[in-house]
Every structure is written in structure tokens, then in C-alpha cells.
C-alpha positions as a Markdown table, in Angstrom:
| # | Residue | x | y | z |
|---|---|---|---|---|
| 1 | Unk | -68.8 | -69.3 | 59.4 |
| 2 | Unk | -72.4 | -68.7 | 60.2 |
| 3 | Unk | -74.3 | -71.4 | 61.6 |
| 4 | Unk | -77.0 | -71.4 | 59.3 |
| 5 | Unk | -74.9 | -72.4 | 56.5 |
| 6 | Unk | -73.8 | -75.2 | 58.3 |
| 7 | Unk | -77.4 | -76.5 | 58.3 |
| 8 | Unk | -79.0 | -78.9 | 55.5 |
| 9 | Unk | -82.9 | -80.2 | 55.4 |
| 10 | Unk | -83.3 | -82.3 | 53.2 |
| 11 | Unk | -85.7 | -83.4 | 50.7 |
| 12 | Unk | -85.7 | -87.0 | 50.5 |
| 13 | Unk | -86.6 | -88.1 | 47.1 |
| 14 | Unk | -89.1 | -91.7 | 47.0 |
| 15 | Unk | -87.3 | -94.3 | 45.7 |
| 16 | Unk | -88.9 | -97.7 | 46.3 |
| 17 | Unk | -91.7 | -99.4 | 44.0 |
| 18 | Unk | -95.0 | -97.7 | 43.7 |
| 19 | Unk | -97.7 | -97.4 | 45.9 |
| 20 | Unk | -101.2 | -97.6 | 45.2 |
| 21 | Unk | -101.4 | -94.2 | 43.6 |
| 22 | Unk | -98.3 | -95.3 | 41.7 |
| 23 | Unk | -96.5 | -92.9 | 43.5 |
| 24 | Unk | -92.9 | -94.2 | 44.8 |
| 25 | Unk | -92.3 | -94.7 | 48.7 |
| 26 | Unk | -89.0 | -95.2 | 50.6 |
| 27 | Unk | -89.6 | -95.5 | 54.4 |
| 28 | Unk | -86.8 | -94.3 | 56.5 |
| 29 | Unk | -86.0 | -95.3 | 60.6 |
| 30 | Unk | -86.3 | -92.2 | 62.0 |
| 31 | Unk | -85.7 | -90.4 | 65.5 |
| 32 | Unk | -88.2 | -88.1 | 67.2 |
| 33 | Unk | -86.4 | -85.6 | 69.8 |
| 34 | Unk | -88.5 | -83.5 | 71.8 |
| 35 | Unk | -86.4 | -80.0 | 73.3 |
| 36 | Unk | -87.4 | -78.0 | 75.5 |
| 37 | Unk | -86.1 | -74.6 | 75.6 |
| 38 | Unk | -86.0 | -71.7 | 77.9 |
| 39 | Unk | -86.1 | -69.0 | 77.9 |
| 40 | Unk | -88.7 | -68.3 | 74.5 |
| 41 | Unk | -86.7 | -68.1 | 71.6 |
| 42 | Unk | -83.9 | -69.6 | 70.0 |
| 43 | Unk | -84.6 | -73.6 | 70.5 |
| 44 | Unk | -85.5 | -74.7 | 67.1 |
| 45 | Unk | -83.1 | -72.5 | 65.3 |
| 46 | Unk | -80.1 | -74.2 | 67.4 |
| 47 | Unk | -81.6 | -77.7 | 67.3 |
| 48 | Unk | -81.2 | -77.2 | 63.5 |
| 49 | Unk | -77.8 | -76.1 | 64.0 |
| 50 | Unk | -77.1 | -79.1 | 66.2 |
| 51 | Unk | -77.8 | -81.4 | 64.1 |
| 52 | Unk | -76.7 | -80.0 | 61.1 |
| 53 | Unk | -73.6 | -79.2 | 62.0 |
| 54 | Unk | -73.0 | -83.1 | 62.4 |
| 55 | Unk | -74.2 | -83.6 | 58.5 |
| 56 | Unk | -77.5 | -85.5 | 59.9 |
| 57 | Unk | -80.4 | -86.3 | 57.5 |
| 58 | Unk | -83.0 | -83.6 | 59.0 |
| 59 | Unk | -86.8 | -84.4 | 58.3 |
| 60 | Unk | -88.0 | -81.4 | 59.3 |
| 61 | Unk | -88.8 | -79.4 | 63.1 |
| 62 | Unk | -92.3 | -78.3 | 64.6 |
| 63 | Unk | -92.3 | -75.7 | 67.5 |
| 64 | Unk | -94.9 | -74.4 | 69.6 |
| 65 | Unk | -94.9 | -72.3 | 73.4 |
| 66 | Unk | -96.1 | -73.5 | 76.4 |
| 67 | Unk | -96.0 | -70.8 | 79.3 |
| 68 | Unk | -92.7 | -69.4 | 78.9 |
| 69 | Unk | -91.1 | -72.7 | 77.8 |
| 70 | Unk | -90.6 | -73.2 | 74.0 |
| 71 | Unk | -91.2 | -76.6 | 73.1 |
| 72 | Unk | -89.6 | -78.4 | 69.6 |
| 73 | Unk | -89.8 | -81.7 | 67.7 |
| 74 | Unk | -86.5 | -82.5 | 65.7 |
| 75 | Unk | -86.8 | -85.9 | 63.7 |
| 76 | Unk | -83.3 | -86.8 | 62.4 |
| 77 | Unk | -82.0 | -90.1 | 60.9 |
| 78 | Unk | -79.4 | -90.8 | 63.8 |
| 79 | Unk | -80.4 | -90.2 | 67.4 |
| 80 | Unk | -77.3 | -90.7 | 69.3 |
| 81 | Unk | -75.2 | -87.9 | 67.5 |
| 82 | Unk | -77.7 | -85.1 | 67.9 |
| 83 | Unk | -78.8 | -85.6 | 71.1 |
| 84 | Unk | -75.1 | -85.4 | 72.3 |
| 85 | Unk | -75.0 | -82.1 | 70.1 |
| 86 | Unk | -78.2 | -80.6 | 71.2 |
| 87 | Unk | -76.9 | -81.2 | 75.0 |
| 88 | Unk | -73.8 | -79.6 | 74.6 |
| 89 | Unk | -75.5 | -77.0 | 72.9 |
| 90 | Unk | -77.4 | -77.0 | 76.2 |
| 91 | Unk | -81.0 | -78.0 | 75.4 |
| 92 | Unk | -83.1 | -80.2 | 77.3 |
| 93 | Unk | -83.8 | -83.2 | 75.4 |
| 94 | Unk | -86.9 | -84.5 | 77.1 |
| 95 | Unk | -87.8 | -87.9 | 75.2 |
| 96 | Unk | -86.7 | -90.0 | 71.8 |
| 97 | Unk | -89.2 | -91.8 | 70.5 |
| 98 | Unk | -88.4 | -94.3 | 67.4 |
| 99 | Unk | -91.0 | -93.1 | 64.3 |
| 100 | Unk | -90.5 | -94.2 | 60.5 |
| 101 | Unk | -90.6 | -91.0 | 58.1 |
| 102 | Unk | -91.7 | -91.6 | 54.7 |
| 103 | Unk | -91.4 | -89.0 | 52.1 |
| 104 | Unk | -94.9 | -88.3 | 50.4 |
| 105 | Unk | -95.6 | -85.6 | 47.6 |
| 106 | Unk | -99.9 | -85.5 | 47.9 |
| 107 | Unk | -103.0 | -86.5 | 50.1 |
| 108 | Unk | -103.5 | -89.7 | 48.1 |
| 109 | Unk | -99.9 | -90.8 | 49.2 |
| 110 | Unk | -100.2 | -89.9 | 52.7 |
| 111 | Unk | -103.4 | -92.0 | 53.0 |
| 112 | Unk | -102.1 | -95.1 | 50.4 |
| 113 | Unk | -99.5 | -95.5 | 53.2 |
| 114 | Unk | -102.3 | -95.5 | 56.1 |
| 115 | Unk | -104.2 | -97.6 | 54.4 |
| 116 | Unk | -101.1 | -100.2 | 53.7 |
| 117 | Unk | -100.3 | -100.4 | 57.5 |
| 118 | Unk | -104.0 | -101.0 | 58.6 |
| 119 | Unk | -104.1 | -103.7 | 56.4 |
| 120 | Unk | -101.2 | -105.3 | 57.9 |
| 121 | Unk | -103.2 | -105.1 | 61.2 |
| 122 | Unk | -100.3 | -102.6 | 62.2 |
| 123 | Unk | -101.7 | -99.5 | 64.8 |
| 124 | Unk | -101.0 | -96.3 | 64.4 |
| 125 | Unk | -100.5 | -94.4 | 67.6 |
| 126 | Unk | -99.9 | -91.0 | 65.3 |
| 127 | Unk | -98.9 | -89.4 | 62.6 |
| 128 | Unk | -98.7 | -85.7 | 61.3 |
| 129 | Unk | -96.7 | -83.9 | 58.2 |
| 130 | Unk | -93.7 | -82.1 | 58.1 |
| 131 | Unk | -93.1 | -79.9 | 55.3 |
| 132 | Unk | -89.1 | -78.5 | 55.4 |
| 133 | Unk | -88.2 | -75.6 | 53.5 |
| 134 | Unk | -86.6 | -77.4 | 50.7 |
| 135 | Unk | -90.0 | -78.3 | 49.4 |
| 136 | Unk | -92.5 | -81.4 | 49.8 |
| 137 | Unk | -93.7 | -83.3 | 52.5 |
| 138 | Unk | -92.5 | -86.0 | 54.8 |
| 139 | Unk | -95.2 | -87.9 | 56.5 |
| 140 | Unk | -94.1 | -88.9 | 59.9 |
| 141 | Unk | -95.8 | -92.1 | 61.5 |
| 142 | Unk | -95.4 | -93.8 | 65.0 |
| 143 | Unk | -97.1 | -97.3 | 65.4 |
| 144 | Unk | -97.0 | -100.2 | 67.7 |
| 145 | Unk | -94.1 | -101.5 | 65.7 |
| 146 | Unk | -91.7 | -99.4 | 63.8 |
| 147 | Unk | -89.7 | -101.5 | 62.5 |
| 148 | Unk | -92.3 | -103.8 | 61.0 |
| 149 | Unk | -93.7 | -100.8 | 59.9 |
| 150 | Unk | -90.4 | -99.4 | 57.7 |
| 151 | Unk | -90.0 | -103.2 | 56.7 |
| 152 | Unk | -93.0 | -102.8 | 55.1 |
| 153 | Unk | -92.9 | -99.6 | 53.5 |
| 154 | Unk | -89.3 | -100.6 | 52.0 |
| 155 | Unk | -88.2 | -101.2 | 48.3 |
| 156 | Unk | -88.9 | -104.9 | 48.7 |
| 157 | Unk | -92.1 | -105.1 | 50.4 |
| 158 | Unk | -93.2 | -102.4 | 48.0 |
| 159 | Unk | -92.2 | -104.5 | 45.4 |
| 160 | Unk | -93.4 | -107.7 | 46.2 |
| 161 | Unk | -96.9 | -105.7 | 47.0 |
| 162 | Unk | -97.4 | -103.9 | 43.5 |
């Protein structure tokens, strides 16, 4: 069996109440892995194969080169599982961080959900899109609290807010 039929990115459709744009939003825990592979080449593609092979939810992968090191970001929906994976596999995972990924379809979405976490007085220490393959966009966000911050992106607090 080829590995790359072993692999599934997934789309995650919103779910929860309407935003501001009345666009749905579903807020998701989410793992950040960053791999370091050498030599060039080959790092992202067996990442993906990593964790897919294990059935994870896969929000997407960014790569980029430093020297002759090939760097990778992998957000997942279950840390412990890949990273085993991706080490036996023998990449360097070099650090997890916690981030909440929330699906998002336009602009006005990606900034209705800024805007609803600086109300809440929650700080963002980044955020950036990742667009996989299977189509739309998942907006992944790293703040000062996480899991405040998926609390209040969830189907109730979405609720309770519209």
C-alpha cells in the first residue's frame, strides 16, 4: 500500500452558532509539532504519513529551509500519537506547542474571531492560516490561554454570544 493513500487532511466543516459575519465557528484544541528534517527533502511528506497513518485529524503542514535543515509545522488534533510516530519514523520533533485551530471560510471570519478574543481581554501571541489541499482554510491561533480561548470559540459560548 502506498503511503500516500494512507494519508487524510481534513476539511473540518464549522459547526457551532454564528459569528459576527453569521458565519458558523467550531474551535478545535489543537497540537503544533515543529520537525526538523535533514537532509532537505522528504520531512513534510513523512510527517503527513506519520500521522495519517494513525487516522489523526490533520489541519494542515507549512515547510520552509534553513541551511541545509528542512524545517516543518504539523498541527494535528492528538499530540501524543504523532509524535511517537514521527520519532519512529525518525524525525526530530523539536517543540509542541498547544494552539486552538478554528476552521474559517473568508477574511471577515478570520478577523470576527480576532476581534472576539481581544474583547475578552485574551492575547494573541500569533496566528497564521493554513489552507490543506482539501479546500478552505483553518485559522490557527496561539494566545496566552488556549483553553479559554477554544472555550470561547465553542458551540455554547457562540451561542450564548449571538
Amino acid at each position: 500500500m502506498e503511503t500516500g493513500s494512507m494519508i487524510s487532511i481534513q476539511h473540518l466543516q464549522p459547526t457551532a452558532a454564528p459569528d459576527e459575519t453569521g458565519e458558523p465557528l467550531q474551535a478545535i484544541k489543537a497540537a503544533e509539532i515543529t520537525i526538523r528534517g535533514r537532509p532537505i527533502g522528504g520531512a513534510e511528506e513523512k510527517a503527513l504519513a506519520a500521522a495519517g497513518s494513525l487516522g489523526l485529524r490533520i489541519f494542515g503542514t507549512r515547510s520552509c529551509l534553513f541551511g541545509d535543515t528542512e524545517m516543518v509545522l504539523l498541527v494535528v488534533s492528538d499530540v501524543d500519537p504523532a509524535r511517537l510516530a514521527l520519532e519512529t519514523m525518525g524525525l526530530e520533533c523539536r517543540s509542541i506547542t498547544s494552539v486552538v485551530a478554528v476552521p474559517v471560510s473568508n477574511a471577515d471570519t478570520k478577523a470576527a474571531v480576532m476581534a472576539r478574543l481581544m474583547r475578552a481581554g485574551i492575547r494573541v501571541l500569533y496566528c497564521y492560516s493554513l489552507s490543506p489541499d482539501t479546500g478552505g482554510d483553518c485559522l490557527v491561533v496561539r494566545t496566552v490561554d488556549n483553553e479559554l480561548s477554544a472555550r470561547l470559540l465553542s458551540d455554547a459560548a457562540m451561542a450564548q454570544a449571538a
